[in-house]
C-alpha positions as a printed Julia matrix, in Angstrom:
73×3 Matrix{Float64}:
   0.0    0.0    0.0
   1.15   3.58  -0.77
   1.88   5.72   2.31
  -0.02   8.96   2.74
   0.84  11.78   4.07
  -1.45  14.69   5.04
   0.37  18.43   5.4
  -2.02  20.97   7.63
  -1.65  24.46   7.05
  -3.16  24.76  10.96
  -6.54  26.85   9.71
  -9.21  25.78  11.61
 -11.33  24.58   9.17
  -9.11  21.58   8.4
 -10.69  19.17  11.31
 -14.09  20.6   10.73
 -14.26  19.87   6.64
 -11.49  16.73   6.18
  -8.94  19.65   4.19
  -5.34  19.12   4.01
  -3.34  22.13   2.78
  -1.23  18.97   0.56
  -1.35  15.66   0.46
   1.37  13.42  -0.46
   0.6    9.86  -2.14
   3.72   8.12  -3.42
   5.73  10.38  -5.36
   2.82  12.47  -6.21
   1.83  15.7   -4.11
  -1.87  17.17  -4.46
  -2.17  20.91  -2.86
  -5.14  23.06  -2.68
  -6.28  26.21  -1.3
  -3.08  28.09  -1.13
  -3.63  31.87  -1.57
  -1.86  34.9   -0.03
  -3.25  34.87   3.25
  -0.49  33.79   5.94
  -1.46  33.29  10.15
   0.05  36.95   9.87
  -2.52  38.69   7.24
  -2.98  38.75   3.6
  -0.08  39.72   2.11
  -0.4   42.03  -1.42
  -3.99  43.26  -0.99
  -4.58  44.73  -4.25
  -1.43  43.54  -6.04
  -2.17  40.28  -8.18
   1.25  40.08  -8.47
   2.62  39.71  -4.85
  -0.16  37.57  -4.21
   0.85  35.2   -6.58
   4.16  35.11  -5.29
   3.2   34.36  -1.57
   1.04  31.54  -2.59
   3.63  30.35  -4.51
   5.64  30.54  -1.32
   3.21  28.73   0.23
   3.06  25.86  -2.27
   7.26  25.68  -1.8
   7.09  25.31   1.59
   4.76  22.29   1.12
   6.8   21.22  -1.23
   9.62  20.89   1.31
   7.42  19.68   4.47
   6.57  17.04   2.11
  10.45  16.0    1.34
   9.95  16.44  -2.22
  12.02  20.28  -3.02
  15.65  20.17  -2.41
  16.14  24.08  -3.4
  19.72  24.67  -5.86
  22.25  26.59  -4.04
C-alpha cells in the first residue's frame, strides 16, 4: 500500500471539513487552497502580483514539508 501523508496548514477549518493544505501519495503531491493569506494577514492586498508570489511561497514550503524540493544553491 502507498503511504499517505497529510500536510495541515493549521486553519481551523481543516478538522471541521477533512482539508489538508497537501497531500502526499507516493511520489505524487496534491495541494489546494493556497492563496496569499499567511497566520500573519494577507499579504499584497490589491497587487495580483505579490499575491501570486506568496502563494507560490506557500506551495514551496509544502513542497519541502513534504520531502519532495531540495532548493539549488
Amino acid at each position: 500500500m502507498t503511504e499517505r501523508l497529510n500536510i495541515s496548514s493549521g486553519g481551523p477549518f481543516e478538522s471541521i471539513v477533512g482539508y489538508s493544505r497537501a497531500v502526499r501519495v507516493g511520489p505524487h503531491i496534491y495541494v489546494a487552497g493556497c492563496t496569499s493569506m499567511t497566520p500573519n494577514g494577507l499579504v499584497g492586498a490589491g497587487d495580483p502580483y505579490a499575491q501570486a508570489v506568496q502563494a507560490l511561497r506557500t506551495i514551496e514550503t509544502v513542497e519541502i514539508e513534504a520531502d519532495a524540493y531540495v532548493p539549488e544553491g
